[in-house]
N, CA, C and O atoms as a GROMACS GRO file, in nm:
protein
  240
    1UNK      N    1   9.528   8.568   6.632
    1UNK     CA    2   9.564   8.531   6.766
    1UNK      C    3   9.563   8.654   6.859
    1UNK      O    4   9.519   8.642   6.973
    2UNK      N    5   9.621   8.799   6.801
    2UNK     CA    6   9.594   8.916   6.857
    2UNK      C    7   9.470   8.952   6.940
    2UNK      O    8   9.442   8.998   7.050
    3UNK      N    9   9.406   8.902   6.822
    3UNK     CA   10   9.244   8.968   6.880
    3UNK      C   11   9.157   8.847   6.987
    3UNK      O   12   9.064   8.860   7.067
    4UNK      N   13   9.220   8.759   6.953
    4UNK     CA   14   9.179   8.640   7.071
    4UNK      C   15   9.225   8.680   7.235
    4UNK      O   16   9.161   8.692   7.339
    5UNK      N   17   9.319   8.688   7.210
    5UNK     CA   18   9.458   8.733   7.311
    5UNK      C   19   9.325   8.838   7.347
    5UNK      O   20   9.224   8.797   7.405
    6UNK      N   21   9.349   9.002   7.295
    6UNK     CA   22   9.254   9.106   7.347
    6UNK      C   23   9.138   9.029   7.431
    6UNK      O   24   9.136   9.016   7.553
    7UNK      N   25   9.045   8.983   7.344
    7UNK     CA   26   8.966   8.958   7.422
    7UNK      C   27   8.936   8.909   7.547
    7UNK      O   28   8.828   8.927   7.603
    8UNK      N   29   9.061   8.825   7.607
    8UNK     CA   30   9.074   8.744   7.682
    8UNK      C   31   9.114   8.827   7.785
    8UNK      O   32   9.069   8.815   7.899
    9UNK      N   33   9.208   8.921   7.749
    9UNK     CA   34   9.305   8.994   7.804
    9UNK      C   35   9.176   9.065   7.896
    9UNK      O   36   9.160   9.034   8.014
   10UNK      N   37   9.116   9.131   7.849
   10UNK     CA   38   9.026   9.254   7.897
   10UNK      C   39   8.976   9.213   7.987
   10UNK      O   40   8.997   9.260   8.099
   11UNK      N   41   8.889   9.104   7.961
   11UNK     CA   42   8.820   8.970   8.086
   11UNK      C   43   8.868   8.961   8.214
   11UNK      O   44   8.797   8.920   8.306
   12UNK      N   45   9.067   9.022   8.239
   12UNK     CA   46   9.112   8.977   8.336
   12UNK      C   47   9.179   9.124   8.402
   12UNK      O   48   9.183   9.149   8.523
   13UNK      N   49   9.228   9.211   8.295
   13UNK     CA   50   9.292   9.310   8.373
   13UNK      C   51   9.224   9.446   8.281
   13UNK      O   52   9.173   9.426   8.171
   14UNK      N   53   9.231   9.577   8.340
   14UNK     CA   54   9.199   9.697   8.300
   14UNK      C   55   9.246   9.687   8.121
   14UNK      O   56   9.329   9.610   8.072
   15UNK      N   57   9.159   9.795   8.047
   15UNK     CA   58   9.162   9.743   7.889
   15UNK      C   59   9.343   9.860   7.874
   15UNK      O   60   9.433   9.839   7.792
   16UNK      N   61   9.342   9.950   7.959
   16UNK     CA   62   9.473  10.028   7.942
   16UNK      C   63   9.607   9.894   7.956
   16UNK      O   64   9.678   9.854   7.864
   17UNK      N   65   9.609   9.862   8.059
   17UNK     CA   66   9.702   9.718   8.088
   17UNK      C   67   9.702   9.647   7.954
   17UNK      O   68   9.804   9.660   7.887
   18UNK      N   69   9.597   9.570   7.903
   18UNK     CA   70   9.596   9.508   7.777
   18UNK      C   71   9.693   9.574   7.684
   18UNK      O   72   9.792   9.528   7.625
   19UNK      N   73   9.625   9.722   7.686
   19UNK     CA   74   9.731   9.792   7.574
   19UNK      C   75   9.819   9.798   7.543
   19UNK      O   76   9.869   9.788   7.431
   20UNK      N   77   9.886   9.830   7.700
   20UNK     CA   78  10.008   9.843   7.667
   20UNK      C   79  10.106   9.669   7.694
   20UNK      O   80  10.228   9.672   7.694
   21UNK      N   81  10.056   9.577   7.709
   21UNK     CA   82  10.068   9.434   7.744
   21UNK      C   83  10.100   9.359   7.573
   21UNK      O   84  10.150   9.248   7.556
   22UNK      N   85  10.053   9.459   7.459
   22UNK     CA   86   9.996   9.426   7.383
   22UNK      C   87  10.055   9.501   7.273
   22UNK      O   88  10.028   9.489   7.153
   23UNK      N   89  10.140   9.583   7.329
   23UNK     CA   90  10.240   9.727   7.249
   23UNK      C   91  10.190   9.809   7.174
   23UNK      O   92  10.252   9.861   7.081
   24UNK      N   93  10.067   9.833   7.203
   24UNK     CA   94   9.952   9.906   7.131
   24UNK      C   95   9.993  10.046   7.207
   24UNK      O   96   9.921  10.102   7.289
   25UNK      N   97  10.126  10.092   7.163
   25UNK     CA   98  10.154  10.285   7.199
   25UNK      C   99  10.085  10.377   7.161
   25UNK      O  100  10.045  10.472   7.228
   26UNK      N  101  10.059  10.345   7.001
   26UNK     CA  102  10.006  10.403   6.969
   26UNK      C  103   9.851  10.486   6.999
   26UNK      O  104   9.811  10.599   6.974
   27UNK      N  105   9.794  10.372   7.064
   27UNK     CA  106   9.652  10.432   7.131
   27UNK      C  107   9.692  10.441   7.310
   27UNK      O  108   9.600  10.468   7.388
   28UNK      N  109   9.823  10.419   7.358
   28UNK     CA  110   9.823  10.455   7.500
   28UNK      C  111   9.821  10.631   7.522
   28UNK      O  112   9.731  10.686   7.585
   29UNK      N  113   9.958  10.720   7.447
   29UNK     CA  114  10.036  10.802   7.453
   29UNK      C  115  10.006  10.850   7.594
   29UNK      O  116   9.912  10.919   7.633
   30UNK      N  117  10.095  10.805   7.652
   30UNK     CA  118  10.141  10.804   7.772
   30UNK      C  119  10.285  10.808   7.817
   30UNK      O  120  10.372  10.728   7.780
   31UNK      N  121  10.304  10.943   7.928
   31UNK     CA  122  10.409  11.010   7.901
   31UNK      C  123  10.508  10.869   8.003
   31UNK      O  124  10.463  10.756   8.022
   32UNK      N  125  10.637  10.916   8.050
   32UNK     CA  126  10.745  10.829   8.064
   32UNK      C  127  10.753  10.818   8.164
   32UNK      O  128  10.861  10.765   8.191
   33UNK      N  129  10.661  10.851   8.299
   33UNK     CA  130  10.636  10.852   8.434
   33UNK      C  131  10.501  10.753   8.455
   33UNK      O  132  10.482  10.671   8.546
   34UNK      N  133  10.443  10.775   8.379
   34UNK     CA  134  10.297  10.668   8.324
   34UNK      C  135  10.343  10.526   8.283
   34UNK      O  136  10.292  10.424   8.328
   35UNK      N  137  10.455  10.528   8.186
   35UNK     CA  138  10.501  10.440   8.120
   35UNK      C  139  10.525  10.279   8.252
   35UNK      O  140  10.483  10.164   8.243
   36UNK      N  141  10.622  10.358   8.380
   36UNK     CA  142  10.680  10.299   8.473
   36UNK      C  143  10.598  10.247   8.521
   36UNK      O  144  10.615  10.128   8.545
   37UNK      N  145  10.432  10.328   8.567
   37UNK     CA  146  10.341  10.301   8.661
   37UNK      C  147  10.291  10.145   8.527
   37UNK      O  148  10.290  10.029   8.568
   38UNK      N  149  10.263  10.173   8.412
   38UNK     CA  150  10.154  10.034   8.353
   38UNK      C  151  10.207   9.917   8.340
   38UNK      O  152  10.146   9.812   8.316
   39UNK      N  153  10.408   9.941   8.367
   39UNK     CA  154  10.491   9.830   8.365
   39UNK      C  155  10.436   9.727   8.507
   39UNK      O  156  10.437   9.610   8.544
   40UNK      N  157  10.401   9.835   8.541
   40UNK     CA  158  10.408   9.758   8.759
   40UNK      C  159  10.291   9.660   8.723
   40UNK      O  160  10.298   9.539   8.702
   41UNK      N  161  10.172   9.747   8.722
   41UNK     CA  162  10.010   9.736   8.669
   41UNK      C  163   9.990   9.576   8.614
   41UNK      O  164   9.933   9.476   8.658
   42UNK      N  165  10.107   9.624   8.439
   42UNK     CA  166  10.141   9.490   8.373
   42UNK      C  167  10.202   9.378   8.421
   42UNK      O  168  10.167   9.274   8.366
   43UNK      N  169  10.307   9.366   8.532
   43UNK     CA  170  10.333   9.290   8.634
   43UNK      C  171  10.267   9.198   8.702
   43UNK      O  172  10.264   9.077   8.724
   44UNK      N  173  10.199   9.324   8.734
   44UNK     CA  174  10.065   9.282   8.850
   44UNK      C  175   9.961   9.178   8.769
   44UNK      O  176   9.961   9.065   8.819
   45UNK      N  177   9.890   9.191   8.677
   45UNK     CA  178   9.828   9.145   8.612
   45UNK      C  179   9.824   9.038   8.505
   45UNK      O  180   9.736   8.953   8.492
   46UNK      N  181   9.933   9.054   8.428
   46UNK     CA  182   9.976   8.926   8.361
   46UNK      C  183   9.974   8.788   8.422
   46UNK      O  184   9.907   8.716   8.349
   47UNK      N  185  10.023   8.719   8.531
   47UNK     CA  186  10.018   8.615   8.612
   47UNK      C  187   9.860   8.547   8.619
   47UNK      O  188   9.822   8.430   8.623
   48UNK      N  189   9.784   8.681   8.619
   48UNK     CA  190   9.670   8.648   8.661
   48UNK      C  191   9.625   8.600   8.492
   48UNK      O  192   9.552   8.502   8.507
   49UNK      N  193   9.634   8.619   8.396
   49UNK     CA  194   9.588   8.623   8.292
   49UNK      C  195   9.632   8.507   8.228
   49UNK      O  196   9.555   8.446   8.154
   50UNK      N  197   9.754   8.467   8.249
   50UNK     CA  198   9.767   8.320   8.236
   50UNK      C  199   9.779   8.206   8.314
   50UNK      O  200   9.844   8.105   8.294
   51UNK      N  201   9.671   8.252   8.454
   51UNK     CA  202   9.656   8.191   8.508
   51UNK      C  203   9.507   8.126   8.482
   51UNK      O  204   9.467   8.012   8.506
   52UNK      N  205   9.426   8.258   8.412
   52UNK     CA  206   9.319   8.250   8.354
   52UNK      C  207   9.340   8.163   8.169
   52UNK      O  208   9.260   8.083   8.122
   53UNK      N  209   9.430   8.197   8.123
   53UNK     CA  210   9.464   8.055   8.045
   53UNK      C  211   9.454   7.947   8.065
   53UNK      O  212   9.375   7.869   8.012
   54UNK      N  213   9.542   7.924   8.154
   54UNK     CA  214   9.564   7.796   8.182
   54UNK      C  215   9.445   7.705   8.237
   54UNK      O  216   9.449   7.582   8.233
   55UNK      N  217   9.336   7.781   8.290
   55UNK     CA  218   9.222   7.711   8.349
   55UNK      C  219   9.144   7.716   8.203
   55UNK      O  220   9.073   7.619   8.174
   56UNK      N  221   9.151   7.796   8.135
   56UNK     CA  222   9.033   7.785   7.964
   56UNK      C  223   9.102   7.650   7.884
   56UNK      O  224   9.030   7.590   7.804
   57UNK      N  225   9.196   7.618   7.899
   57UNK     CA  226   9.267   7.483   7.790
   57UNK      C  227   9.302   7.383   7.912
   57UNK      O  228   9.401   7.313   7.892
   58UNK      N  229   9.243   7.368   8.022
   58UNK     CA  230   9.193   7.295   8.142
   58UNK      C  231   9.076   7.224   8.118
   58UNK      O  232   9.067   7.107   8.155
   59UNK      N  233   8.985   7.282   8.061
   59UNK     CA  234   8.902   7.272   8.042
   59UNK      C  235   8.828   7.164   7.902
   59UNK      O  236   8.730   7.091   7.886
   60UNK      N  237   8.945   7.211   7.826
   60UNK     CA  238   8.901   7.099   7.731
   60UNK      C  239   8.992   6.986   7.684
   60UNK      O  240   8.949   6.900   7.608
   0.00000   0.00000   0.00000
């Protein structure tokens, strides 16, 4: 479901957003001033991504 999710994810917002959307720290390392800015980013973007869901299972 992870890697479904990714894929989908990328389609809609920057692949850094995914990452960290996705708790993948390990490949962000990004310091604690960065951290604040991908929360906003992730904000910003999520809505849109299941908004982009919701139109793919619309569909069938």
């Amino acid at each position: 479901m992870r890697k479904a999710a990714w894929r989908l994810m990328i389609k809609i917002m920057p692949r850094e957003v995914a990452r960290f959307v996705q708790s993948r720290f390990g490949e962000l390392k990004i310091s604690e001033a960065r951290y604040e800015d991908r929360l906003s980013e992730a904000d910003e973007h999520y809505p849109k991504y299941l908004n982009y869901l919701q139109n793919i299972l619309c569909m069938y």
